[in-house]
N, C-alpha and C positions, 0 to 999 in steps of 0.2 A: 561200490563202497557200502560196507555195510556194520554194523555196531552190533559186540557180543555183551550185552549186557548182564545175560548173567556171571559170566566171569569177570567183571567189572573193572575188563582190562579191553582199551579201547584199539581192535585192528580196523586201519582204513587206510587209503591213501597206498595201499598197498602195491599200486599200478604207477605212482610217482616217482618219477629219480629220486636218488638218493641227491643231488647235490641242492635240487628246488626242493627238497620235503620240509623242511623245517620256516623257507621263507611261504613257502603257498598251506601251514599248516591250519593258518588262523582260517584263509578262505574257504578253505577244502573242507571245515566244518570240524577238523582233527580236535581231541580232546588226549591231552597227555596222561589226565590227572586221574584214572582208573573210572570216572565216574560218564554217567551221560550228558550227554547236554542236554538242558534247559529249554525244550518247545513244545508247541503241543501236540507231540505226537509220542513224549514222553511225560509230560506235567499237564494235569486237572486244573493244578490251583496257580501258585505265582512261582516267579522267578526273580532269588533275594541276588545282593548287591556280586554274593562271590558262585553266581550261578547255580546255585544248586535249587530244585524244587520246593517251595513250600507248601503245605496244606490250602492256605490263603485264607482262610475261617478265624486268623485271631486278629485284633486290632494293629498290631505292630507290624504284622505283614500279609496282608490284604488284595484278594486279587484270583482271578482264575483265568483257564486258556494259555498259562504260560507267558500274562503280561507281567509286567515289571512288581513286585512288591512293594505294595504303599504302606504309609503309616497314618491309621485315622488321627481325626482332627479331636480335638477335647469337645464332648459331649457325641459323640460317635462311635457307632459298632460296626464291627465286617461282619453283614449278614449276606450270604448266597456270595461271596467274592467281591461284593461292595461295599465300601464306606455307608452308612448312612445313619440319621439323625437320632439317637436315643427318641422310643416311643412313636416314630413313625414304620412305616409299609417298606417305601420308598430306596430308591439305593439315591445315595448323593455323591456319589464320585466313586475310585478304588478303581481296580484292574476288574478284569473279566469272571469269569463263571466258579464256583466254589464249588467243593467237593467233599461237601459237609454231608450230603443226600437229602440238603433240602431244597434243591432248588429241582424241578421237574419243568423237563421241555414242553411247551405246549402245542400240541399236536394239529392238525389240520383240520381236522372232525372237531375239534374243543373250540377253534377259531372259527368256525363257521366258513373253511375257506375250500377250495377244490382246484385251484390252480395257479401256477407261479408259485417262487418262493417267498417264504415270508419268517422276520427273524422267529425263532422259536420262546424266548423268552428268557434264555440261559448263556447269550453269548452268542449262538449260533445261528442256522438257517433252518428251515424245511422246507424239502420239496412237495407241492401240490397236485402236480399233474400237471396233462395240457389239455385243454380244451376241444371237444367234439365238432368236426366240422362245421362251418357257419357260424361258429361262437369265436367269440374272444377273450381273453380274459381280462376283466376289469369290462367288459362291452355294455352290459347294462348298468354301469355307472358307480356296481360296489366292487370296491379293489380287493385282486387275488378271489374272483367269484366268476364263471365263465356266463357271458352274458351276450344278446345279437348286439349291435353296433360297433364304433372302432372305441378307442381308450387312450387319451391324453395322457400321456406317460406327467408324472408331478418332476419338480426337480429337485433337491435338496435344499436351494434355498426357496421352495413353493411351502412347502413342509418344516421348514423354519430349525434343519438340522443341519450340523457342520461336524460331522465325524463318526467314524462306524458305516455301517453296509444297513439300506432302510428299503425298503420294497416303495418301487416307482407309481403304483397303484393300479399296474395294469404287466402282471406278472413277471416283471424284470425285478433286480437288483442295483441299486446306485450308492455306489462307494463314497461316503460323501467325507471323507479325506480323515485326518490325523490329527492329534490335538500335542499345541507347544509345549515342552516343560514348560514350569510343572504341571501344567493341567493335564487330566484325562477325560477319557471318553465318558461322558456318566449313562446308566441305561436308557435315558430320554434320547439318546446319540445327541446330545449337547455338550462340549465342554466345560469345565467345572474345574476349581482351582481343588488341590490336593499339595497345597504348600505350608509348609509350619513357619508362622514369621518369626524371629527371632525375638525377644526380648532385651530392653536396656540392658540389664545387669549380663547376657549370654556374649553382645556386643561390646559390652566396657564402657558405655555411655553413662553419663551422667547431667548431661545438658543437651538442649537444642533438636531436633526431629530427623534421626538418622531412617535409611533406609533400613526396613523391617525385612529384607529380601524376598520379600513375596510379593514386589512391585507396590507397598505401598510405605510410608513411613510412621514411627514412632514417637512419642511426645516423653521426653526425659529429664525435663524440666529446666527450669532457672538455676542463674548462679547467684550466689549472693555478694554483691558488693565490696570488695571492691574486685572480685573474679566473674570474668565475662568466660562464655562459652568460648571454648578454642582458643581465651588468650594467654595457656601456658605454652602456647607452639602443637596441642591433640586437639583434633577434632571431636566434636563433642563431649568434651571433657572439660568442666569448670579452670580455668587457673588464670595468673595473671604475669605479668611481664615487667620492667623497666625497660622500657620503650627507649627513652632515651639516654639511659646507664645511669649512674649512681657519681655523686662526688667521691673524692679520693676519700679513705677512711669508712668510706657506708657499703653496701650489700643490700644485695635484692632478695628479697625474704619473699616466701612461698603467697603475700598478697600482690604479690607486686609494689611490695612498698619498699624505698631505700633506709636503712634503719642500721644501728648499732653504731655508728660514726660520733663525730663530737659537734656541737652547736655551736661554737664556739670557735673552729676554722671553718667555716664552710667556704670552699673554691668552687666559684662560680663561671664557668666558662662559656662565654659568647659566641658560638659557630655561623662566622656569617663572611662571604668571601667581599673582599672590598669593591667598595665605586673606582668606576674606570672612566677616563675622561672622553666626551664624544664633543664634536663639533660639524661643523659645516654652513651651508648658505641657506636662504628660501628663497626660492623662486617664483614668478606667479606665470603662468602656461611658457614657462619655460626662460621667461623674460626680468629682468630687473622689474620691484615693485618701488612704486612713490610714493611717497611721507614726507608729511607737511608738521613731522613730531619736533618737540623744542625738547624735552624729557622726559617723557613718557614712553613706552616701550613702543615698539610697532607692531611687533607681534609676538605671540606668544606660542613654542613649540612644548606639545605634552606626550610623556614619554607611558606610555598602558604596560606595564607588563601583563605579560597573558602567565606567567606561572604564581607570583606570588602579590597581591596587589598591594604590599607596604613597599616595593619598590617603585610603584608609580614615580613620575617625576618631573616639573615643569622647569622650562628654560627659557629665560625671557631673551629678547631679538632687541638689543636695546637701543636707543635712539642716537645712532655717529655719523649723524651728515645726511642728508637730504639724498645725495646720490651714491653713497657707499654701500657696497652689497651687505643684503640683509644678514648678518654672521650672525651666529649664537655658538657658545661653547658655555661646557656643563658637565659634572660627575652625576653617572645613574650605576646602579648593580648591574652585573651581569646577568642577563637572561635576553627573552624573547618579547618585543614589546609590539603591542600597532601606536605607530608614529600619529599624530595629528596637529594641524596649526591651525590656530584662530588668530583674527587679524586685529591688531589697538592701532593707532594713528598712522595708517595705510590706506593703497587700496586694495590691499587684501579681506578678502569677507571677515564678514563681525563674528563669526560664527566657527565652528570646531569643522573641519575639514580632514579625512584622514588622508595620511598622503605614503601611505606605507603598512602594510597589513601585518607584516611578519618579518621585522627588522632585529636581526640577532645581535648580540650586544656581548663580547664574551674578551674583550679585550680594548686598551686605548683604540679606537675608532674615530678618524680626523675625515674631512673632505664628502662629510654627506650633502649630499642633495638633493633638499626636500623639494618637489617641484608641486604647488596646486595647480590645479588647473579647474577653470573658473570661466566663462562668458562674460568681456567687462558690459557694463549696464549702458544703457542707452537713454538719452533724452526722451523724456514724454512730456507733452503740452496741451494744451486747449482752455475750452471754458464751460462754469456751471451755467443751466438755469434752470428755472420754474415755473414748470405750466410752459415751458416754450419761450417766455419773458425771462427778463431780467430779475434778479431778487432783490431786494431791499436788505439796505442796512445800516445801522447807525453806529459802527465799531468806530473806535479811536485809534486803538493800535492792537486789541487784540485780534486774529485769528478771525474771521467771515467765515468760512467752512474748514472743512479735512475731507480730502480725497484719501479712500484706502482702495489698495493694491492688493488684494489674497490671490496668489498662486495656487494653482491647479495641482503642479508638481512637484511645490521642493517649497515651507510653509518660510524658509529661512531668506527666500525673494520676496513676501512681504512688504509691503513699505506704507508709508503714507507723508503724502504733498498738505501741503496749509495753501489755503486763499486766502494771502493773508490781507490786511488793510489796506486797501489804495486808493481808498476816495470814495464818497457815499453813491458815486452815480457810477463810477466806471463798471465794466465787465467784469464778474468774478472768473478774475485768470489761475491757473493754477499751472506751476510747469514742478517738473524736477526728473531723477532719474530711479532707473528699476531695470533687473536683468531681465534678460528675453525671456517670455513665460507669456502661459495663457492666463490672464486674470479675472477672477469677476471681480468687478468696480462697484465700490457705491461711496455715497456721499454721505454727512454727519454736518449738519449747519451747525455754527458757531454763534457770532452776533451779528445775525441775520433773520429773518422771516423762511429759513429754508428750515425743513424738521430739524428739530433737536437729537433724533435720533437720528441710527444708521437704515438709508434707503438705498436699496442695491440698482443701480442707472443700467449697468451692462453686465449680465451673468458670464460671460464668453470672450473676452477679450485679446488677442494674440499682436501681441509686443514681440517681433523677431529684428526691431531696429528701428533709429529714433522715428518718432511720432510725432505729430504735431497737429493741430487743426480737432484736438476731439471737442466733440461738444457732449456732456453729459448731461441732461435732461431730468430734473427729475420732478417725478406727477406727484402731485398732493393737493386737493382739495383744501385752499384757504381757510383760516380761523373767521369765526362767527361770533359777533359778541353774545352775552347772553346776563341780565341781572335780573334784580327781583329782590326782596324782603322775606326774610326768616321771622317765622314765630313760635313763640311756646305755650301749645296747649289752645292756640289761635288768638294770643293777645301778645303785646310787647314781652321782651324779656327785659330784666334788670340786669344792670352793670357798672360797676364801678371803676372800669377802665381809665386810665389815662393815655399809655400810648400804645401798649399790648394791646390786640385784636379779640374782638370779641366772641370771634366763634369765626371756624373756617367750614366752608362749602367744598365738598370734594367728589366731582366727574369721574364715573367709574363706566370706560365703553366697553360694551359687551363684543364686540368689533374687531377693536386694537388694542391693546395696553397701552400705547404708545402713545394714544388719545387721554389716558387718563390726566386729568388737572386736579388742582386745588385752587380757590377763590377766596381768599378773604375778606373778612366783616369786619371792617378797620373798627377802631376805636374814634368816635366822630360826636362825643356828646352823650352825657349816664342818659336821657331823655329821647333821642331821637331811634327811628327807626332804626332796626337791624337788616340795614341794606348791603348789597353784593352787588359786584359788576367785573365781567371779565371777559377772555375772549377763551372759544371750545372748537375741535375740528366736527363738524357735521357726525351725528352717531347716536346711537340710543344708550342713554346713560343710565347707571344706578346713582342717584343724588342721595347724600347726606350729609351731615352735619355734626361737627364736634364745637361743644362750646370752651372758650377761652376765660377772659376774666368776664363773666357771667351768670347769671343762673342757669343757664342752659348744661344740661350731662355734659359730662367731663370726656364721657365715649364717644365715637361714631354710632348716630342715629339711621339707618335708612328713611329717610322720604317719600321719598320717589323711587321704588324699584326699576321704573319703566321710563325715562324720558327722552322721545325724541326730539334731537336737536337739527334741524335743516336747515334753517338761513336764523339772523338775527333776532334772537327769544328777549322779550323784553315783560317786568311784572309777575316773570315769576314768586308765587309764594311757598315757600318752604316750612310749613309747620310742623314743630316739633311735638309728641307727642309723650309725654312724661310726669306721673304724679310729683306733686313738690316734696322736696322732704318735710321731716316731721322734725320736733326736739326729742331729746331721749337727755333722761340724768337721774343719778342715782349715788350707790354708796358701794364702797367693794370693800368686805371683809376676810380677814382669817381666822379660820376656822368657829367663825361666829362671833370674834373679837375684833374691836382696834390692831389694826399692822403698827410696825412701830419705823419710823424712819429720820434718818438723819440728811435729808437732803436739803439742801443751799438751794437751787437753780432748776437742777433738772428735775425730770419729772420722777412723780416717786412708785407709777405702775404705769399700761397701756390698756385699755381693754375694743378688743373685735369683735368686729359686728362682722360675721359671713354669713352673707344673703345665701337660701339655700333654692332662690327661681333663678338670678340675674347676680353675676360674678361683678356686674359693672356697679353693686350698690353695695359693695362691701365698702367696711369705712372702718378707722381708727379713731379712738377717741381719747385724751392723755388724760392721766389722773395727776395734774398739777403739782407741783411743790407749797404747799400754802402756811408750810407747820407743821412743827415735829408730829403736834400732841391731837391737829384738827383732824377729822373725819376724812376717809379716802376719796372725796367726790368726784364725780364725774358728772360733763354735759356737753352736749352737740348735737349736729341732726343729723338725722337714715333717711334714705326712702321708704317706704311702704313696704313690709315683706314679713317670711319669717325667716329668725337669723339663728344661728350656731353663734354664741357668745363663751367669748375666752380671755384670761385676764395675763398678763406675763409682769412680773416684776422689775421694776429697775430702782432705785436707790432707796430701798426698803427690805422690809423682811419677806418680804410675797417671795414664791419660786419665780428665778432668774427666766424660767422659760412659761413655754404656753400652756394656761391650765383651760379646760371645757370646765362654766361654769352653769350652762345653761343648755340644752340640746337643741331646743325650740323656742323659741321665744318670738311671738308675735308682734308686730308693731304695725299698728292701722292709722294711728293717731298719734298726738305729741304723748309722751308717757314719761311720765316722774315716778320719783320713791323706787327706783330697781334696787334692790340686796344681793349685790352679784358674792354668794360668797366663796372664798376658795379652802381646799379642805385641804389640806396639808400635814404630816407630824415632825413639828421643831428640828431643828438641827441638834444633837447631839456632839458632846466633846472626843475625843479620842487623842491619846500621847503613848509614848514610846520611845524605845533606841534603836537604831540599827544597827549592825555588827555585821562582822566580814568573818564566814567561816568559824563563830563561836566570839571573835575577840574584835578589840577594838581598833576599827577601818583607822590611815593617817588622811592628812590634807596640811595642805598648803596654803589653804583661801583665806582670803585678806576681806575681801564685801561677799564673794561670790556665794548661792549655793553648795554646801560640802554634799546634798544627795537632795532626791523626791521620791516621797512615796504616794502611789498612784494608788485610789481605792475606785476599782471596775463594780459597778453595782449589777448584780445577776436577774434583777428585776426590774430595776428602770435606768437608760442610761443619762436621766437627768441627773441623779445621782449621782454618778461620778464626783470626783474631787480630787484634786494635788493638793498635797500638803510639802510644805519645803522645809528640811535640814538646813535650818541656816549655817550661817561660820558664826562660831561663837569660844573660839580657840583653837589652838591647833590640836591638844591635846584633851579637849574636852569630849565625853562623849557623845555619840549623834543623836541627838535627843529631837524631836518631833512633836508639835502637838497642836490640833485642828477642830474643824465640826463639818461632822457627815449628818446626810439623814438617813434613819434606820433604816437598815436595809441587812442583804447577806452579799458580801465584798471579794472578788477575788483585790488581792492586795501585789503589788508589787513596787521592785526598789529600782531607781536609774541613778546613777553615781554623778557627782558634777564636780566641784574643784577636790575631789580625791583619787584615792588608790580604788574606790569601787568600781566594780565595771560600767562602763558608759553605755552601757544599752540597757532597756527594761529587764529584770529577772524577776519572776513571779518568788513570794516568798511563803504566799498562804494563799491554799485557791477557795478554799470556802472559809471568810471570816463572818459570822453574827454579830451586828451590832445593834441594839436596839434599846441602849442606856448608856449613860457615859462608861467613857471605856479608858483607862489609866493605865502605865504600864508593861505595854506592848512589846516583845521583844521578834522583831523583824530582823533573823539574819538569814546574809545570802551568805550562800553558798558558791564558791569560783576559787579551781587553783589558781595558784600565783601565777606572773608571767613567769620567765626563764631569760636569759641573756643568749642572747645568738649577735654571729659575727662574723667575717670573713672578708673574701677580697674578689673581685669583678676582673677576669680577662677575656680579652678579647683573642681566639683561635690560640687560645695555649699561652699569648704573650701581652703585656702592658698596653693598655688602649693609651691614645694620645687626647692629649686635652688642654683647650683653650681659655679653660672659666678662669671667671677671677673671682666671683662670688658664687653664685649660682651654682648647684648641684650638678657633678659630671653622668651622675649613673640615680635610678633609682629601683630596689629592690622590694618586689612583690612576694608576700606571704597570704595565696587563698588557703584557706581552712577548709577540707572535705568532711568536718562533720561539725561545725558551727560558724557563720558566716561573719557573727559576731569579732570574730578571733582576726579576721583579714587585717592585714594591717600591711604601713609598707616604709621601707625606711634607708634612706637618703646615701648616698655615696656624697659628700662634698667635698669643694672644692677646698681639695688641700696642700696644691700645690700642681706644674704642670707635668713634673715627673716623679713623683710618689706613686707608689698602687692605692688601687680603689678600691677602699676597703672598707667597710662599713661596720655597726655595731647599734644594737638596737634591743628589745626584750619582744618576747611573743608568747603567748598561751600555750600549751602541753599541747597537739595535734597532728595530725597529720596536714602535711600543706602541698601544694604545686606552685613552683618556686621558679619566679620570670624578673627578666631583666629592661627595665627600660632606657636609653641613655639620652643625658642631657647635654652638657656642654661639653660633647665629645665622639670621639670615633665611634665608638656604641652604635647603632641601631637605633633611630629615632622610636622606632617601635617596638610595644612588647613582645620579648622574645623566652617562650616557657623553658626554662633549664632542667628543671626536674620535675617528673608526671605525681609523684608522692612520698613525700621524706618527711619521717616521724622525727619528731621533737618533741622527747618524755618529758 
């Protein structure tokens, strides 16, 4: 076979039958189309899409050797038949060798090389030579150099290449394979991507992170609200849907909103398939259960749906005879439930038991049988003691210990036995029963000498059937008594006690917690010692002291950080260590003046005293009611300290809250004549009207507030203030009028017995007031509602209904763009076969429009009708 190229009419295949020549033409290499083929042994440069040779020297088709033509990448030139980077040497991807005449082979003598082949630099190869007997090449350890030793041939992955023909370093050739679309071989023999990825706007995207086809993806943004990515039914393309269709009269407009209908029919339709009646027995392993019930249920069967859980459903097992099988019958939805039964006055467990994991429920359903299965409980018996002995007790009738029972395996076997009262000298017996399980035991003394807390007797216990004969043991080191006498500062304290205790002593073991006590310091006489006496388990205590009605701190004192206690401590003294307080009194004024007050009884300021060493000596002191026109005074006593002094007003002109009148204030000694004064600027007047939309709001109010205007102060929120629109007509305007102190106010209105809206609405966000202010004209701003109206069915047709008063249905209106606007309004009962039809007003919005029903076939639960339906 052979190709005349210059007559650019292609003979070949000349030796092939006629009947195979046209199927074996592709193989055979035939070219019909007058021109040659595309390899290199006709093409320098590349080979474009419809075969024909290209130069391969421009960017758009790139390439030498007769590899495939590429198209560079943006910021790339085809120099020498490769891609590569504007302002670099380098090739960075692109087909094989150009034929531009600048790229030169580099030759053997230029390499420094003399044997084996090695690539030339253009695509191809060179031959070396071979080596003079006794040499090798690559032998003295430089590859492609004839050298004495032998020559570790490298491998292509040694050499860290994966494509193209690379010399093995010891004059061989290794082909180190092919590179995947789209990447190509680049001159390093590495592959290199040669892929143009696509762009959003070339893909049609507009949302979301499509594939870029060049194995990576693109970022094409958000949608705006209420259009999600893909939910007009395109992928990566913003839009929106009616998900659950549109009422009769509306349309689904390009947001996915139902729109252009009337407000004023709206057909609400309920899609929910009805309850089906189930029934059957319960059984316990298989057998009748027994109940000792008079009217009470026995037990309780619950119905889990696994698809929607507003179908859950419970069936009570109700109390009909002592021996009559345990029946239950009940309506649940159809779906797929896990059954469970917990047991009321049986002996069925107390506890939820499933007894059915995947119970399909798709029609009336009679004859089930629920079976638990359960291990009935066995008797367990024996007795406590202590130390080995007997315990002690002096109960009347309540409770001497609690045995608890904790399972190992299942926490719902639990139990606990009482010992209860049965004689101060008899055995503490304790019996009862518990199912078969390993337990650890421990004991809880009652009113007894056994701990007050829980002591674990037997970690390990295995109950496989009744029991009897236990002895539970439990070790505790007896109480120790321990007194002694508190003092303050090492002398008597004072107290004016009568039957309240004068100070408590409190045992802190570093041990046990369980060891901790408290001791008190009865009230025994204002004169006699501050004596204690009590009893403590053996331990090393932290002792202190809180005093009661006495001079002693009102805190916990430590003591004694360190006391050991080992047998019976008698004489202990407990000194308290504490300067006494001091007096303190003075005068509190404003702003350098007499305050003015009108108070009866209470007090007409407060002023605080914060200790800044010891939180425990902060103190409050009243500033009295004594007289409109008398001086603000104050007096009491502090400890010793320096304090942060602050005054707070009550039934006077002082600020309502806390003022810092002092930052430091020392007190060593008794100290008179303080000038606490507080700086403050007057309250100021402010009036006004409110108005709705330009004109004047209506109301109905008889006492009530008709609105409030709220003043937010931008600089303190002491300032703050409500002021109230009273009712003062119906037709009168809302007139307003108060005292703020200067400040700069955002101002806002809440509507009360009117037509204004009932939530805050900001009317002015920066108001200045800083002189009486007359005047004011606050309007809000809100369209009116609208009247909306319609009728509630249930799957197409008339729900049924029982009420006689109470609501059948109730209809939910959320707002998608103010929450304020939510509102919901009533289906009532208006007979048991009329439609359910409702009528109500709502704000201009867009809303999501659900159904809840009440005294009827309805759906006990909220059911969404429509995802968003405009109401201008």
């Amino acid at each position: 076979m052979r190709t005349l190229v210059g007559s650019g009419v292609v003979r070949c295949m000349r030796r092939l039958a006629l009947p195979v020549l046209i199927a074996l033409a592709s193989a055979a290499g035939c070219d019909f189309t007058g021109k040659p083929p595309c390899n290199p042994s006709t093409c320098a440069g590349c080979c474009d899409a419809k075969g024909d040779c290209q130069p391969g020297i421009i960017t758009t088709a790139c390439g030498r050797a007769a590899s495939q033509c590429v198209a560079c990448l943006e910021l790339q030139t085809c120099q020498l038949g490769f891609c590569t980077v504007i302002g670099t040497g380098g090739g960075a991807g692109g087909g094989g060798g150009g034929s531009d005449g600048g790229c030169q082979p580099t030759t053997c003598q230029q390499a420094a090389k003399n044997c084996g082949t090695i690539p030339e630099g253009c695509g191809g190869t060179a031959w070396c030579g071979d080596c003079p007997a006794g040499q090798s090449c690559g032998g003295g350890g430089t590859p492609n150099v004839c050298g004495t030793g032998s020559c570790t041939p490298k491998t292509c992955a040694l050499l860290g290449k994966n494509c193209g023909s690379v010399s093995d370093g010891c004059g061989a050739t290794l082909d180190c394979g092919s590179c995947q679309a789209p990447n190509v071989c680049g001159p390093d023999n590495i592959c290199v991507t040669n892929c143009v990825p696509k762009t959003c706007g070339q893909l049609g995207a507009t949302c979301g992170t499509p594939p870029d086809g060049c194995g990576g993806n693109l970022s094409c943004g958000t949608c705006a609200a209420p259009k999600t990515c893909g939910g007009g039914g395109t992928a990566f393309t913003c839009g929106a849907s009616c998900a659950r269709g549109c009422p009769p009269g509306y349309s689904c407009d390009a947001n996915g909103t139902c729109a252009g209908g009337s407000a004023s029919s709206l057909a609400l339709n309920v899609v929910q398939a009805p309850k089906v009646s189930v029934s059957g027995v319960v059984t316990l392993n298989g057998g009748q259960p027994t109940s000792t019930c008079s009217t009470s249920d026995r037990a309780t069967v619950y119905f889990k749906s696994k698809g929607d859980p507003s179908y859950d459903a419970t069936i009570p097992v109700p109390c009909n005879g002592a021996t009559t099988p345990f029946a239950f019958s009940g309506l649940v939805y159809p779906s797929t439930y896990e059954v469970s039964v917990r047991g009321g006055l049986s002996n069925l467990p107390s506890w939820t038991v499933v007894v059915s994991s995947n119970l399909t429920v798709s029609g009336p359903t009679s004859g089930l049988s629920l079976n638990v299965v359960q291990a009935p409980k066995v008797s367990v018996s024996g007795v406590l003691t202590l130390n080995g002995g007997q315990p002690t007790s002096n109960c009347s009738t309540s409770d001497r210990a609690t045995v608890y029972f904790k399972s190992s395996a299942n926490p719902n076997y639990d139990a606990s036995i009482p010992v209860p009262c049965n004689g101060a000298t008899t055995p503490f017996t304790f019996s009862g029963q518990v199912y078969p399980s390993t337990y650890q035991v421990s004991v809880r003394g009652g009113l007894s000498n056994l701990p007050s807390w829980t002591v674990v007797v037997n970690p390990s216990l295995t109950v496989s059937g009744p029991t009897s004969g236990l002895t539970l043991n439990v070790v505790q080191a007896p109480k120790v008594s321990v007194s002694g006498v508190v003092t303050l500062n090492g002398a008597q304290p004072t107290s004016n006690c009568s039957t309240s205790d004068r100070a408590t002593v409190y045992f802190k073991s570093a041990a046990n917690p369980n060891y901790d006590a408290s001791i008190a310091v009865p009230c025994n006489g204002a004169t006699t010692p501050f004596t204690f006496s009590g009893q403590v388990y053996p331990s090393t205590y932290e002792v202190s002291v809180r005093g009661g009605l006495s001079n002693l701190p009102s805190w916990t004192v430590v003591v004694n950080p360190s006391l050991t206690v080992s047998g019976p401590t008698s004489g202990l003294t407990l000194n308290v260590v504490q300067a006494p307080k001091v007096s303190v009194s003075g005068v509190v004024t404003l702003n350098g003046g007499q305050p003015t007050s009108n108070c009866s009884t209470s007090d007409r300021a407060t002023v605080y005293f914060k200790s800044k060493s010891n939180s425990n000596y902060d103190a409050t002191i009243p500033v009295p009611c004594s007289g409109a026109t008398t001086p603000f005074t104050f007096s009491g006593q502090v400890y010793p300290s320096t304090y942060e002094v602050s005054v707070r007003g009550g039934l006077s002109n002082l600020p309502s809250w806390t003022v810092l009148v002092n930052t430091s204030l020392t007190i060593s000694g008794p100290s008179s004549g303080l000038t606490l004064n507080v700086v403050q600027a007057p309250k100021v007047s402010v009036s006004g009207v409110v108005t709705l939309n330009g004109g004047q709001p209506t109301s109905n109010c008889s006492t009530s507030d008709r609105a409030t205007v709220y003043f937010k102060s931008a600089a303190n929120p002491n300032y703050d203030a409500s002021i109230s629109v009273p009712c003062n007509g119906a037709t009168t305007p809302f007139t307003f009028s108060g005292q703020v102190y200067p400040s700069t106010f955002e101002v806002s209105v809440r509507g009360g017995l009117s037509n204004l809206p009932s939530w805050t609405v900001v009317v002015n966000t920066s108001l200045t007031i800083n002189a009486p202010t007359s005047g004011l004209t606050l309007n809000v701003v809100q369209p009116p509602k609208v009247p909306v109206s319609g009728v509630v069915t249930l799957n197409g047709a008339q729900p049924t209904s029982n009420c006689s008063t109470s609501d059948r249905a109730t209809v939910y209106f959320k707002s998608a763009a103010n929450p304020n606007y939510d509102t919901f309004i009533a289906v009532p009962c208006n007979g048991a076969t009329t439609p359910f039809t409702f009528s109500g007003q709502v704000y201009p919005s867009t809303y999501e429009i659900s159904v809840r029903g009440g005294l009827s076939s309805l759906p006990s639960w909220t059911v969404v009708i429509v995802d968003r339906l405009q109401i201008p």
